[in-house]
C-alpha positions in Angstrom: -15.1 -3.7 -11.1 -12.2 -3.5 -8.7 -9.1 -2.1 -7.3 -6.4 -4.3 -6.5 -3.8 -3.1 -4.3 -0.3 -4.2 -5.5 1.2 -3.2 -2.5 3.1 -6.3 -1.7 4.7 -6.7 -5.4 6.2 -2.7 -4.8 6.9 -3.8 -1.3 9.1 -6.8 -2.4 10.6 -4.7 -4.8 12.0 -2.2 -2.3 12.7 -4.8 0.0 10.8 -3.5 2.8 9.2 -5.8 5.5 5.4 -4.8 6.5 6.1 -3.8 10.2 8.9 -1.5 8.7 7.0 -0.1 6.4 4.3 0.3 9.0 6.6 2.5 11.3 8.2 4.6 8.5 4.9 5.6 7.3 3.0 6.2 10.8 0.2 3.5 10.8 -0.5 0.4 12.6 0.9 -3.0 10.9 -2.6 -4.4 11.2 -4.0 -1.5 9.1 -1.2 -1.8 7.0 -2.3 -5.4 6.4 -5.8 -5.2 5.8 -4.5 -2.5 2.6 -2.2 -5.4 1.4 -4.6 -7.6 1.4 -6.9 -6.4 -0.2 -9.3 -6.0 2.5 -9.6 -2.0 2.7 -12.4 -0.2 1.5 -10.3 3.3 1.6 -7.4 5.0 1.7 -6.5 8.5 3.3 -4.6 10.4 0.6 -1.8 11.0 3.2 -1.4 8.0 3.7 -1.0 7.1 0.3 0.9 9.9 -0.2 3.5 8.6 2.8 3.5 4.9 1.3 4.4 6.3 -1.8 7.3 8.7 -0.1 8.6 5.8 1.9 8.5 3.4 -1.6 9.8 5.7 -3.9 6.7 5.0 -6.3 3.9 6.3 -7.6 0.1 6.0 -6.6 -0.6 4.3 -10.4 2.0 1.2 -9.1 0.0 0.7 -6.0 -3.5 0.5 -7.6 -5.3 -1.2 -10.6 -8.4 -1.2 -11.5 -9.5 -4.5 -13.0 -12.7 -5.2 -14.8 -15.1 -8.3 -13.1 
């Protein structure tokens, strides 16, 4: 099982860079990254909460869960 983080796809989308997004939402651009990527093992709920804000989205269009 996993969640994969679409935030890149909802990023392009909106048209937002990562170091942009990075300052809107209050966090560094290298922790920003490592959620991109696919390399976090959480997330703060207020900090989803703010990515969402900042992307006009929902939580559901930043994570899937996909079966292994």
């Amino acid at each position: 099982m996993a969640i994969i983080v679409n935030l890149d796809v909802v990023m392009a989308k909106n048209k937002i860079s990562l170091s942009e997004l990075a300052n809107r939402v209050g966090i560094t651009n290298a922790n920003l990254s490592i959620l991109k990527n696919n390399k976090a093992k959480a997330i703060r709920f207020s900090t989803l909460e703010a990515i969402c804000r900042e992307l006009n989205c929902q939580p559901a269009d930043l994570l899937e869960y996909k079966k292994e």
